[in-house]
C-alpha positions in Angstrom: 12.3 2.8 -12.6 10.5 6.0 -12.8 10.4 8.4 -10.0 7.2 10.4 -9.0 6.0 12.6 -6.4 4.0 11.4 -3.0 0.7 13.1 -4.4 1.0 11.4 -7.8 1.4 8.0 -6.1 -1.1 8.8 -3.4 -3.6 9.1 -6.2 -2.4 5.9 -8.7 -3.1 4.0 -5.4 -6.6 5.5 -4.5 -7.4 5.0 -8.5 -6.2 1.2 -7.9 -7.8 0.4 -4.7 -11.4 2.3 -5.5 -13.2 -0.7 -3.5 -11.7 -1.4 -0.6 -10.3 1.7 -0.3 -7.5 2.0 2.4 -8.2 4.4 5.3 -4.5 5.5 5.3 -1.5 5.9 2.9 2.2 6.3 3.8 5.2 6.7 1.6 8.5 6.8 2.5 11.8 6.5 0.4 15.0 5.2 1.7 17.5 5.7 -1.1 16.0 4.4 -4.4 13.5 2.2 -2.6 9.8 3.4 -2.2 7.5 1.5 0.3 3.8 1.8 0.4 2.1 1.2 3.6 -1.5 1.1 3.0 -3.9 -0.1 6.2 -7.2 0.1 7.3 -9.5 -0.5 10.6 -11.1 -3.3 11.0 -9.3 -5.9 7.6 -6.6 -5.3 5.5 -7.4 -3.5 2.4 -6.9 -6.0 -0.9 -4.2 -6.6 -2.9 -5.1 -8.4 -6.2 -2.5 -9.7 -8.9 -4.2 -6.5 -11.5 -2.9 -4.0 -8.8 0.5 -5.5 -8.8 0.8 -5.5 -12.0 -0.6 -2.2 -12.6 1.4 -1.0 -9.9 4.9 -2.0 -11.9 3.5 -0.9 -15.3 3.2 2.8 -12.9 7.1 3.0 -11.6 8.1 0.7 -14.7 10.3 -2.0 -13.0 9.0 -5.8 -12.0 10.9 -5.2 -8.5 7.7 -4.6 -6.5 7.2 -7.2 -3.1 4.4 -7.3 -0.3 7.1 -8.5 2.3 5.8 -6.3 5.4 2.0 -7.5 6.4 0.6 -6.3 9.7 -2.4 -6.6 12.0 -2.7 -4.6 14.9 -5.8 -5.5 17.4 -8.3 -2.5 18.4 -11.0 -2.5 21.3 -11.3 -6.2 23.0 -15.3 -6.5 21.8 -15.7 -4.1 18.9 -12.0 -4.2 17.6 -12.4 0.2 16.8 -8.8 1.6 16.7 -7.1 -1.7 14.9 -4.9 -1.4 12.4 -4.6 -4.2 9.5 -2.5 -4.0 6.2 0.8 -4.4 4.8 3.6 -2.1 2.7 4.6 -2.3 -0.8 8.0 -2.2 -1.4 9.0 -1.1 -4.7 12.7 -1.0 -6.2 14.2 -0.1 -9.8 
């Protein structure tokens, strides 16, 4: 698995999610493990097969899962403040 820094994955996501771009990005690391959180207001950004497989072809290993998907509710009649998405996790 190759290793990179938050600013170089920051910006192979933003080049993979050009529509539908997520409002907010969040790496974190727990030993060799990388997760990706990526969520946005209002619907989940997309996740296509192409990404996935882009996204392993990026770190180089096939050890990449979607397991953590979230939705977080907003304001009762306009839903402003929600939070929808889910977090890449990415292992050699």
């Amino acid at each position: 698995m190759r290793h990179y820094d938050d600013a170089a994955i920051e910006a192979k996501v933003r080049e993979l999610w050009q529509d539908g771009a997520p409002d907010k990005i969040e790496i974190a690391r727990t030993g060799k493990t990388v997760r990706i959180k990526l969520s946005s207001m209002y619907e989940a950004p997309g996740l296509s097969f192409a990404q996935l497989k882009a996204l392993s072809a990026f770190f180089e290993t096939d050890n990449l899962d979607d397991d953590d998907r979230f939705s977080y509710s907003g304001c009762e009649t306009c839903d402003y403040g929600s939070s929808y998405g889910f977090t890449l996790r990415i292992e050699p």
